[in-house]
N, C-alpha and C positions, 0 to 999 in steps of 0.2 A: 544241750541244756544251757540257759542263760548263765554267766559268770557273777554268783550268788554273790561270790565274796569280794567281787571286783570291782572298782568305779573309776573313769574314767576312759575317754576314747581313746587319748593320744600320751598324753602325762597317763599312765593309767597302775594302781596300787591295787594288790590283790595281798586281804589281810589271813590269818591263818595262828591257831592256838586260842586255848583254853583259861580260861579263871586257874584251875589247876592243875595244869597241865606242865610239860617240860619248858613251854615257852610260851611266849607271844612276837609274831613279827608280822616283819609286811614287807612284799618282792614291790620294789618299784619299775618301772620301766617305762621308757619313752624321756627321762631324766636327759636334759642337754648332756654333750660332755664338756672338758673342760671347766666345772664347778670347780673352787676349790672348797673340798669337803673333808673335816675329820669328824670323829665322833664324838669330838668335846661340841663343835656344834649342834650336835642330836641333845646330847647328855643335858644342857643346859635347859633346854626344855623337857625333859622327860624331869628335872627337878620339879619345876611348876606342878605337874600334875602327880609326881609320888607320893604315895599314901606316907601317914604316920609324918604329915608336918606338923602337926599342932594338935591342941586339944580339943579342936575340933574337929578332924578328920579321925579315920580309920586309922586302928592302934595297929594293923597289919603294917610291918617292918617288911619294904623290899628296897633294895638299895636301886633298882631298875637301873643297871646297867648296861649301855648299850654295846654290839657287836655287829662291826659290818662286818659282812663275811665274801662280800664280792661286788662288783660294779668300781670299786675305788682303787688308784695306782697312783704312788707317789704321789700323795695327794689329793688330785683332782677325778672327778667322776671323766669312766671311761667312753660310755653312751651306755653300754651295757647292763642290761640289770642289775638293780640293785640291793642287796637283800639285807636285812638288819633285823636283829630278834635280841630279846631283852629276858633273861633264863627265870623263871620262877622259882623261887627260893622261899619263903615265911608261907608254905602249904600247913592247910590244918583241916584237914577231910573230915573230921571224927562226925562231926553237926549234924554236914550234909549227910551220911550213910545211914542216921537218924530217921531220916525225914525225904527218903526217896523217893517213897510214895504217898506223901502227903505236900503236894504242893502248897509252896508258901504264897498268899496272895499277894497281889500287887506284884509278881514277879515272874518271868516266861516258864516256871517249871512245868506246869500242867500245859500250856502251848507246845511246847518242844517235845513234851512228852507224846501227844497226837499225833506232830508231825512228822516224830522219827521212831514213830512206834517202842520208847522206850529204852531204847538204844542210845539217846544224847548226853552228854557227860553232864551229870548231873552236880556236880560239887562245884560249891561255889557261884552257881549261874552258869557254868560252862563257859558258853559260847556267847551265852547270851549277859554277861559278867560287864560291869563298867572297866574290868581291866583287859580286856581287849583294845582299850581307846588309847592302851600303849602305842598299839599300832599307827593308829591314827597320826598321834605328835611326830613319833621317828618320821612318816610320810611329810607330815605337815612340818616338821624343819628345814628337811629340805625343800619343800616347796615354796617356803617362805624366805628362804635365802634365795633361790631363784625370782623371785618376781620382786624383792628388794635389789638386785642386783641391776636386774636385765631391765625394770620398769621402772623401778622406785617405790613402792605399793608397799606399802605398810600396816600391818592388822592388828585392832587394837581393840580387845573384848574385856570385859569388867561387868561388874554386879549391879543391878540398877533397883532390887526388891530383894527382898526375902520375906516370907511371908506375909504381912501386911505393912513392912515398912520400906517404903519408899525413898531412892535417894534424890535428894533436890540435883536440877537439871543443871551443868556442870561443861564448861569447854573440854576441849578434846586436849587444851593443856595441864587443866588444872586438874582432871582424871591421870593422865601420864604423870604427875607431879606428886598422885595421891595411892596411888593404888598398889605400891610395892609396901604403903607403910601402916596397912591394915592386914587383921587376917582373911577377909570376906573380898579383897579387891577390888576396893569401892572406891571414887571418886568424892566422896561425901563420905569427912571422916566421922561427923556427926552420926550420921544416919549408919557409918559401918560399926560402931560402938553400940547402937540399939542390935543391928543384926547380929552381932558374937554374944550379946546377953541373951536374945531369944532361941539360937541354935543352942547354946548351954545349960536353957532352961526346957526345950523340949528334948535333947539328949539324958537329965536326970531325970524326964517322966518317961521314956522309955520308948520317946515317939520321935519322930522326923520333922521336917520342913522342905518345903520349895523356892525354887522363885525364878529370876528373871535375869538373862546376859542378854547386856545390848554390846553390841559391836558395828564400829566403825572400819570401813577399812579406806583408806584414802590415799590418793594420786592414780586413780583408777581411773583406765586409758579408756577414751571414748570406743563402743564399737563393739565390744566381748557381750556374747551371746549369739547360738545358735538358733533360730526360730523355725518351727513352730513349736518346736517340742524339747530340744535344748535350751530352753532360756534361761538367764542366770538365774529368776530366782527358782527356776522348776530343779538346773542344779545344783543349788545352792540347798536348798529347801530337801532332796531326794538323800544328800550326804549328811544333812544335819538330822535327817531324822533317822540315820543310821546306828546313830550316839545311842547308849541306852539312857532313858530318861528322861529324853525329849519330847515333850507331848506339844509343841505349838509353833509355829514361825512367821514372823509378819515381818514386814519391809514397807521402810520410811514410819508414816503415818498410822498406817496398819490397820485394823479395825477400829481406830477413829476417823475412818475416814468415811464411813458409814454415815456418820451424825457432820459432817462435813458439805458447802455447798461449794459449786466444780470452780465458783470465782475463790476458794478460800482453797479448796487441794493444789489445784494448778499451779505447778512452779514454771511463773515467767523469764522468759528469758532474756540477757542482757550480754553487750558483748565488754567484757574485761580488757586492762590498759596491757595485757599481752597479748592481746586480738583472740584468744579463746570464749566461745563461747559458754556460758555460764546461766545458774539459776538465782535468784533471789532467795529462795527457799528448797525445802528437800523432800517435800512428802510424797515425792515418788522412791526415796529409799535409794537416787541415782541410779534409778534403775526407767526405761520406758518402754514398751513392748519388748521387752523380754532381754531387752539390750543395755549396755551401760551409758550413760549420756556425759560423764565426764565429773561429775558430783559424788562424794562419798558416798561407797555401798553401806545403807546403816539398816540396820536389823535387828531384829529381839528375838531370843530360842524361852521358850516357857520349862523350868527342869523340873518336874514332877517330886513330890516326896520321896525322900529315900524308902524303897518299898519295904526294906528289913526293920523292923522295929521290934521291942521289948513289951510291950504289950500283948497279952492275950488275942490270939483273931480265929474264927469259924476255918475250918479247910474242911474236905475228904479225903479218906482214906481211899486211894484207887483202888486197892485192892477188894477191900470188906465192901466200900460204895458205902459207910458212915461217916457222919459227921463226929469230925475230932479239932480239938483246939491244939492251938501251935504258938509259942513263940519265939520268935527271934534269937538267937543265941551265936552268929558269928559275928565275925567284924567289918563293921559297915560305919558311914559316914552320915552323923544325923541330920547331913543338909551335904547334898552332892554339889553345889554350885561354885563355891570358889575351885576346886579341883577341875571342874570342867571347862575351865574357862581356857584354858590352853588347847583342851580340845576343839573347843568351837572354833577359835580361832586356823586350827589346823586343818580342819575341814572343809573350812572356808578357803584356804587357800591351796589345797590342794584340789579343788574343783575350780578355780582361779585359775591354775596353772596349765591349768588342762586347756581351759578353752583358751588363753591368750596363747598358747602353743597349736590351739587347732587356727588361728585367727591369721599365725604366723606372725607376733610380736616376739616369740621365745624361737630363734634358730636353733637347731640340732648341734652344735657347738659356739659356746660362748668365749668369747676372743678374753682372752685373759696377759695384762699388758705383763705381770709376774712372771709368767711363764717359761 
């Protein structure tokens, strides 16, 4: 049977745990050794993404604290697998056991319940929970310390929409300069002051919001991609829609490039005063048959409304096979986007790691002058 829960061929993370369950972690393996790795490096980013930072995210209190529990010695990763899980603590089951047989729409309960006959842990979203994507960051930290380390490659995701407001288009400095001092993680602090009054305004009606993470990720080495069926964005795209929430992904231009003609998509090329070859423009997303060309990977993930809401909605009863109404009654986030943005990011570069590991830019141990 395929490895459901696994991604990657050579860096490769198999994730594992529950919404309410005793935990959430993820085994890594294929990790160089020689990292130097502790868990304040994990922990730092699992803050990004814990619930109950504001009043705009979910009132669920977990402190998400991380725990390696092997792969690490005096320090440094050993090559050994890796395994780190974050223990689930602020459980509140009562909802769920409510409503076990009345799936919530907009959400995998009635899915999972087909697929595993009934049997799937149903509290909270189980398996199918945005708090699985704990797993995700713990991976995506150390992946990301690895391909800063070993390449230079830096990932840099933020808010670009929320519902219909849009942020003005913004350098990749003046985003790094903005985005730690909003709570939506916007580069456009104008436009992230519209976004925290519209998630505040449809959280008192009892309803959610969506929208848009664009990320950069830059100093991305010519050549990574597998073809014809590994290509970056096929894995880029395969992990990102791993995430729950993600309904869309386009790269560079994207579906403007539809209404586009091939003298206005086409990024020509030019050779730079470091003798690198270079583009004028980016709406291949730095990405060309399937490959990296040397230009920032830049991308947009579409996050769907948070599907829990406070309002009244249509379900069935599996049991009886009538129609009964439902609403919303645990804690959820009325606009999932600024919380996922660490995740995207982490995603991204733990299918990053993988291939520049399969490409053989990332050696099985990394020479560390500390040592």
């Amino acid at each position: 049977m395929a490895d459901k829960n696994s991604f990657g061929k050579v860096f490769k993370i198999t994730t594992f745990g529950e919404s309410h369950g005793k935990c959430v972690g993820v085994v890594i393996d294929g990790c160089p050794a020689g990292l130097a790795l502790k868990e304040e490096d994990i922990q730092k980013e699992l803050e990004r993404r814990r619930p109950g930072q504001s009043g705009i995210t979910t009132p669920r209190k977990e402190s998400d604290l991380v725990q390696i529990m092997s792969g690490i010695f005096n320090g440094f990763t050993t090559g050994a697998p890796i395994c780190a899980l974050v223990w689930n603590k602020d459980v509140d089951s009562s909802f769920y056991e409510n409503i076990r047989y009345t799936p919530r729409p907009g959400h995998a309960d009635y899915t999972a319940f087909i697929k595993y006959g009934g049997f799937s842990d149903y509290r909270g979203g189980g398996r199918f929970s945005g708090r699985i994507t704990v797993s995700f960051v713990i991976a995506g930290a150390i992946a990301k310390k690895v391909l800063r380390e070993v390449l230079g490659v830096e990932i840099l995701a933020y808010t670009v929409q929320i519902g219909d407001i849009k942020a003005k288009n913004k350098s990749i400095e003046e985003i790094k300069a903005e985005i730690d001092n909003n709570l939506v993680r916007c580069g456009d602090l104008e436009a992230a002051k519209k976004m925290v009054e519209l998630i505040e305004k449809v959280k008192e009606e009892g309803d959610s919001v969506g929208g848009i993470i664009e990320c950069s990720t830059l100093n991305v080495p010519p050549g990574l991609g597998e073809p014809v069926f590994d290509t970056v964005e096929g894995e880029l795209a395969k992990v990102l829609f791993a995430i729950p929430g993600v309904k869309g992904v386009e790269f560079g231009a994207g579906f403007k490039a539809s209404i586009m003609r091939g003298s206005e998509h086409n990024d020509q090329f030019y050779v730079a005063e470091d003798g690198s070859i270079r583009t004028f423009t980016n709406n291949s997303g730095g990405i060309l048959g399937g490959i990296t060309h040397g230009e920032p990977i830049v991308l947009r993930v579409v996050i769907k409304p948070t599907a829990t809401i406070g309002k009244p909605q249509k379900t069935v009863d599996l049991k009886t096979k009538k129609t009964v109404e439902i609403s919303g009654k645990g804690r959820h986030d009325p606009c999932i986007v600024p919380r996922a943005i660490p995740v995207i990011e982490s995603a991204i570069a733990v299918a990053l790691t993988d291939l520049a590991t399969r490409m053989g830019l990332i050696n099985r141990v990394i020479t560390n002058k500390n040592r």
